[in-house]
C-alpha positions in Angstrom: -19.8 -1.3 -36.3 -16.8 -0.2 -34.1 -16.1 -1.8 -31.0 -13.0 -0.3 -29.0 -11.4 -2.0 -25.4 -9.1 0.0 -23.3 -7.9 -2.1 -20.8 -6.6 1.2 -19.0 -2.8 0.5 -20.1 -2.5 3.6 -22.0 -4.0 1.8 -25.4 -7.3 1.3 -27.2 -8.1 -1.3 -29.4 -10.6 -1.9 -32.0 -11.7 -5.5 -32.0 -13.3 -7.1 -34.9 -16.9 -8.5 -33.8 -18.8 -11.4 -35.4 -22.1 -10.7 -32.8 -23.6 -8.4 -30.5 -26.0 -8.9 -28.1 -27.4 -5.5 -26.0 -29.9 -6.2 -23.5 -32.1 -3.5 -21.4 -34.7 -3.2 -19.2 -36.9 -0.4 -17.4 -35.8 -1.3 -14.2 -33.2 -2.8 -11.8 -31.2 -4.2 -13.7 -27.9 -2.9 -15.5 -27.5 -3.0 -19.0 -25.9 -6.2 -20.3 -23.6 -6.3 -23.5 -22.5 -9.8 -25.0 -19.7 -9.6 -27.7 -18.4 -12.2 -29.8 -14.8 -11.6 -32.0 -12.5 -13.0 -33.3 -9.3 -13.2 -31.5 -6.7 -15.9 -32.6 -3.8 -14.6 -30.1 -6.1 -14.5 -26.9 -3.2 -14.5 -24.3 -1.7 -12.1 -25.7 -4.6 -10.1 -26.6 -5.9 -9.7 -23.3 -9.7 -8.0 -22.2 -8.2 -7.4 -18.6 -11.4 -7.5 -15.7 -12.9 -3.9 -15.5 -12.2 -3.3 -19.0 -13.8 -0.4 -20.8 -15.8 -1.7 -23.7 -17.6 1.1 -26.3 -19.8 0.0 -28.9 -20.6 2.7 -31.9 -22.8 1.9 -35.0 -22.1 5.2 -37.5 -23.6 8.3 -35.4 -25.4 6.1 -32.9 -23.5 5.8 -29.2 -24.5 2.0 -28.5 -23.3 1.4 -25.5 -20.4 2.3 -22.7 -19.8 0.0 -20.0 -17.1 -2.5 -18.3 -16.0 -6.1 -19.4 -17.0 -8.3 -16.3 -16.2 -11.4 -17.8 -13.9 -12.8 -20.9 -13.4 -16.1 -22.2 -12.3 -18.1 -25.2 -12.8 -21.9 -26.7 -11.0 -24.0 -29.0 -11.7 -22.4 -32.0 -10.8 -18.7 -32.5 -14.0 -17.2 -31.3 -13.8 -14.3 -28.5 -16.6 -13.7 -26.0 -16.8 -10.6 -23.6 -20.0 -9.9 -21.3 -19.8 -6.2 -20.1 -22.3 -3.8 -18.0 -22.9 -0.2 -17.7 -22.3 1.6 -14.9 -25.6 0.8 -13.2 -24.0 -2.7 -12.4 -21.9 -0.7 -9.3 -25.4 0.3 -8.0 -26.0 -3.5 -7.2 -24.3 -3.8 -4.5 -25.0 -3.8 -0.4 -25.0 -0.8 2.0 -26.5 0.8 4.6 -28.2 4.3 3.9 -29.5 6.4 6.1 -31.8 9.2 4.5 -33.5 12.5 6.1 -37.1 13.7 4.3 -35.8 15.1 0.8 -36.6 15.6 -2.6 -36.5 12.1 -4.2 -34.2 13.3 -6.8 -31.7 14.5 -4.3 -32.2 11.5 -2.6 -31.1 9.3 -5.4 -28.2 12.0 -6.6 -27.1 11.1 -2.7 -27.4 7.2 -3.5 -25.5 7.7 -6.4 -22.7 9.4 -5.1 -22.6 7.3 -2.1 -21.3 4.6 -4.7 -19.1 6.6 -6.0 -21.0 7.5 -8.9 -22.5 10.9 -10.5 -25.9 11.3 -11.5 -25.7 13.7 -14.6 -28.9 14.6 -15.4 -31.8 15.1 -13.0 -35.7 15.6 -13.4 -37.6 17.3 -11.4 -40.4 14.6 -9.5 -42.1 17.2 -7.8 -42.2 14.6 -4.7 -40.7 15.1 -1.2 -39.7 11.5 -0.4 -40.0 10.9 4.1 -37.0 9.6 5.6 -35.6 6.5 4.9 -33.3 3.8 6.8 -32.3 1.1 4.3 -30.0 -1.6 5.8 -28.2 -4.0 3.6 -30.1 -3.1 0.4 -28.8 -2.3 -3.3 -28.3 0.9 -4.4 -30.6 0.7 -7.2 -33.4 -0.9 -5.2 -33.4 2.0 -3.2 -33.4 3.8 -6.1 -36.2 2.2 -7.3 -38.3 2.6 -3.9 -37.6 6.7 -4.5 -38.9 6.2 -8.1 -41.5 4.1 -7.6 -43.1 6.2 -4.7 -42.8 9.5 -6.7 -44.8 8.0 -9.7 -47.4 6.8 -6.9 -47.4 10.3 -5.8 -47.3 12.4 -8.7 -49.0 10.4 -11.1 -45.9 10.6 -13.2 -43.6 8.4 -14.8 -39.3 8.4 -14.4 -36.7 6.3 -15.4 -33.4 6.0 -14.4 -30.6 4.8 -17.0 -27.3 5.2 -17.9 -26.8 6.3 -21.1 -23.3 5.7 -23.2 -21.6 6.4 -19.8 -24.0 9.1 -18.3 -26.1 8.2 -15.4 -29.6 10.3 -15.8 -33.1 10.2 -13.7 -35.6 11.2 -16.6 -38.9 11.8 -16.8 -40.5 9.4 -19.6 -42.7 12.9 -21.5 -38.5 13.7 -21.8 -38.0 10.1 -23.4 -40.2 10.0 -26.6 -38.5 8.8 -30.3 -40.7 11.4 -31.8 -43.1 9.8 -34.6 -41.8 12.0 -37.5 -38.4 9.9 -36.9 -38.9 6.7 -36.1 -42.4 4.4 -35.7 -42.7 1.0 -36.0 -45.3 -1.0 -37.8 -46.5 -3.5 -40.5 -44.6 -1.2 -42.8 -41.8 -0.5 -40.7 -39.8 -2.5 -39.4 -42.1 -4.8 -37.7 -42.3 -8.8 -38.8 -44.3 -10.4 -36.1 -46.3 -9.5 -32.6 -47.6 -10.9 -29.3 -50.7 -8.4 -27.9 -52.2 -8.6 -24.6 -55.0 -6.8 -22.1 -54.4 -8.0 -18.6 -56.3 -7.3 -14.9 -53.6 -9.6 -13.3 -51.9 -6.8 -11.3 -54.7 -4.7 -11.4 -56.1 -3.4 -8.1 -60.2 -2.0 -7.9 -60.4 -1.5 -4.1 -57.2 -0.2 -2.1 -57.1 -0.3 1.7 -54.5 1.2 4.0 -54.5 0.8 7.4 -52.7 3.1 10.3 -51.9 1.9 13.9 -51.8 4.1 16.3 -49.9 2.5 18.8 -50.4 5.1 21.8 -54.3 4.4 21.7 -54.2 0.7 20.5 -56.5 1.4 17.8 -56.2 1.4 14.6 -57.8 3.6 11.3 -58.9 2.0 8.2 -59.0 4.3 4.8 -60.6 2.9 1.5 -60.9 3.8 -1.8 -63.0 1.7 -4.5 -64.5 1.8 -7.9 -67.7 -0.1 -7.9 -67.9 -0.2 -11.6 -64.8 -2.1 -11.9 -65.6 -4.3 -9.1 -68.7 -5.5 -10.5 -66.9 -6.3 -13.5 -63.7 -7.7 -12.6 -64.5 -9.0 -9.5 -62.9 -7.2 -6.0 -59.4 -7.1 -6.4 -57.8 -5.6 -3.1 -54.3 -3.8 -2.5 -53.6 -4.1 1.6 -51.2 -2.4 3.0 -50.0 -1.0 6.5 -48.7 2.5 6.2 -46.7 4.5 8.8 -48.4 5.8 12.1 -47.2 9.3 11.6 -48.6 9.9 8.2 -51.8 12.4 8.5 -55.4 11.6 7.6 -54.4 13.8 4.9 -51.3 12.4 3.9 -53.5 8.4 3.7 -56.4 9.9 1.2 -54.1 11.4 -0.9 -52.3 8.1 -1.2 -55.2 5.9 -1.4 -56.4 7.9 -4.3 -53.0 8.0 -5.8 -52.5 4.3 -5.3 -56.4 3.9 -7.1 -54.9 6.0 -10.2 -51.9 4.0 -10.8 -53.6 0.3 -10.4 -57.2 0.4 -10.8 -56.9 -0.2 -14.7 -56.5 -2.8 -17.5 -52.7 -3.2 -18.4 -51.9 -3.4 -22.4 -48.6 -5.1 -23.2 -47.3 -5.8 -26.3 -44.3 -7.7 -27.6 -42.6 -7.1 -31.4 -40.2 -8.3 -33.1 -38.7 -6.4 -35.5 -35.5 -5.2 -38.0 -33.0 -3.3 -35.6 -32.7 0.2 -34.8 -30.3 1.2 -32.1 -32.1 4.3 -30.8 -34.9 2.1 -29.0 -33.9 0.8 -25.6 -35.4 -0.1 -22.1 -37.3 3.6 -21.1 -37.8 4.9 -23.8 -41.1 5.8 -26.0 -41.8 4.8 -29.1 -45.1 5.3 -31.5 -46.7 1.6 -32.8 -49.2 1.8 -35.7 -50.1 -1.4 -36.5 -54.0 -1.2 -38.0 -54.7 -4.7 -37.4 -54.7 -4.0 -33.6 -56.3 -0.5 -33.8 -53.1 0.5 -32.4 -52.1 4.4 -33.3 -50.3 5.2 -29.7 -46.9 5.7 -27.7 -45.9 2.9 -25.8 -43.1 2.6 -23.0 -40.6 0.1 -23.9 -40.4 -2.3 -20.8 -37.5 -4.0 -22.1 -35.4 -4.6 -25.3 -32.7 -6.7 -26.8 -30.7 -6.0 -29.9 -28.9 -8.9 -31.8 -26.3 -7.6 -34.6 -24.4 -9.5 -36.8 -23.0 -8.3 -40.1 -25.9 -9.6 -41.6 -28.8 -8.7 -40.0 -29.8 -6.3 -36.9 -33.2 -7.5 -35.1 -34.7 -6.3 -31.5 -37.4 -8.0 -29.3 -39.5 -5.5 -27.2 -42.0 -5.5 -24.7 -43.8 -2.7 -24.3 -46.4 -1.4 -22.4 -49.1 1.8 -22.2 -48.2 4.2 -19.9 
């Protein structure tokens, strides 16, 4: 395990590590690294603010982001919480965005921030404009996101990986099977499974006001089979007067897709492997679930020592 700091002086450091802690998630949230070392000079050997901390494990790229916060106690140990780069998307501002492609939209976002968005998918979805006022960057970025999967059916992610900020779709994000599974005969030790209706939606109703002719349109969409078995579980919402008949149906129908469905989560815990993270896919085979499938991993922490590597994950069906 190497673990270099380059507290932008001109040198880099390895620093010897007793823990690691790497959290992720799927969404709107940065990355969060927790390191523990040994350091027995710690005014000396300074982790200035803004730090650059990189984390390598052989040929696997664990992690590049910035120390945020360093600290010591009595005794020798060493502790440093650091963030990728998503962490400078969390901050306030105004923007002010004509109809474009929601990818160019968030590239904008991005570099509004100061910040480059290195690789781009493709969404397929022309986002309307938007006026955002005292919101985070990555909120907005998440609106874009979540209204392209609404509207295309689709599924993105936006990460920064070891220093690169990417929008990705998730078909782009699989650990392919003939690599890496895990199971009851790899890697997996225990499980948590789950079928939920809680935010499911069977009936969605959008409603337009037409404030010229003080009237207002009402658009449904429903499936009867579901309600008669779950019960009527209703998605309102007020969409904007200048939106087409046209435009409403194809969002009702969209917004039926995407909710009207059980939701399967899964959590695991298992042996370590530093390829999974937050938005990525990973196959499960565990026969005592009747699981054979991909799942999306939600969100994942990693805890290394030098003895032993585990994650946690929880992971849903996309």
């Amino acid at each position: 395990m190497e673990v270099l700091v380059d507290n932008r002086d001109g040198n880099i450091y390895e620093v010897p590590v007793t823990s690691i802690n790497w959290k992720t998630e799927k969404t709107g949230k940065a990355s969060e690294l927790n390191v523990t070392l040994l350091n027995p000079k710690p005014l000396e050997d300074k982790v200035v603010s803004g730090a650059i901390v990189r984390v390598i494990d052989g040929t696997h790229k664990v992690f590049y982001g910035y120390s945020f916060k360093a600290g010591f106690g009595k005794n020798s140990e060493f502790k440093i919480t650091a963030y990728d780069q998503l962490k400078y998307l969390m901050y306030n501002d105004t923007y002010v965005i004509p109809s474009m492609q929601a990818e160019v939209a968030i590239a904008r976002i991005c570099g509004q921030a100061g910040r480059s968005l290195n690789t781009i998918a493709n969404t397929g979805f022309t986002a309307p404009a938007m006026v955002e006022e005292d919101k985070k960057a990555l909120d907005v970025i998440m609106k874009y996101i979540d209204s392209a999967i609404v509207a295309t059916n689709q599924s993105f992610v936006f990460m920064d990986n070891f220093g690169s900020l990417g929008l990705h779709n998730i078909k782009d994000m699989i650990i392919p099977p003939t690599d890496f599974y895990i199971g009851e005969e790899s890697l997996l030790y225990d499980f948590d499974y789950s079928v939920s209706i809680e935010d499911a939606y069977n009936k969605i109703k959008l409603v337009v006001d037409d404030k010229k002719a003080s009237k207002r349109k009402v658009f449904i969409a429903q499936d009867s089979g579901n309600i008669a078995k779950w019960g009527q579980l209703q998605y309102y919402k007020k969409v904007d007067e200048n939106m087409t008949s046209a435009q409403v149906e194809s969002l009702l129908d969209a917004l039926l897709a995407v909710h009207n469905k059980e939701k399967k989560e899964l959590s695991l815990k298992c042996l370590g492997d530093w390829r999974v993270r937050a938005g990525k896919m990973v196959f499960i085979y565990i026969e005592k679930l009747g699981l054979k499938q991909l799942f999306l991993v939600e969100a994942c922490t990693h805890d290394w020592s030098a003895k032993v590597h585990t994650m946690t994950l929880e992971l849903k069906v996309v």
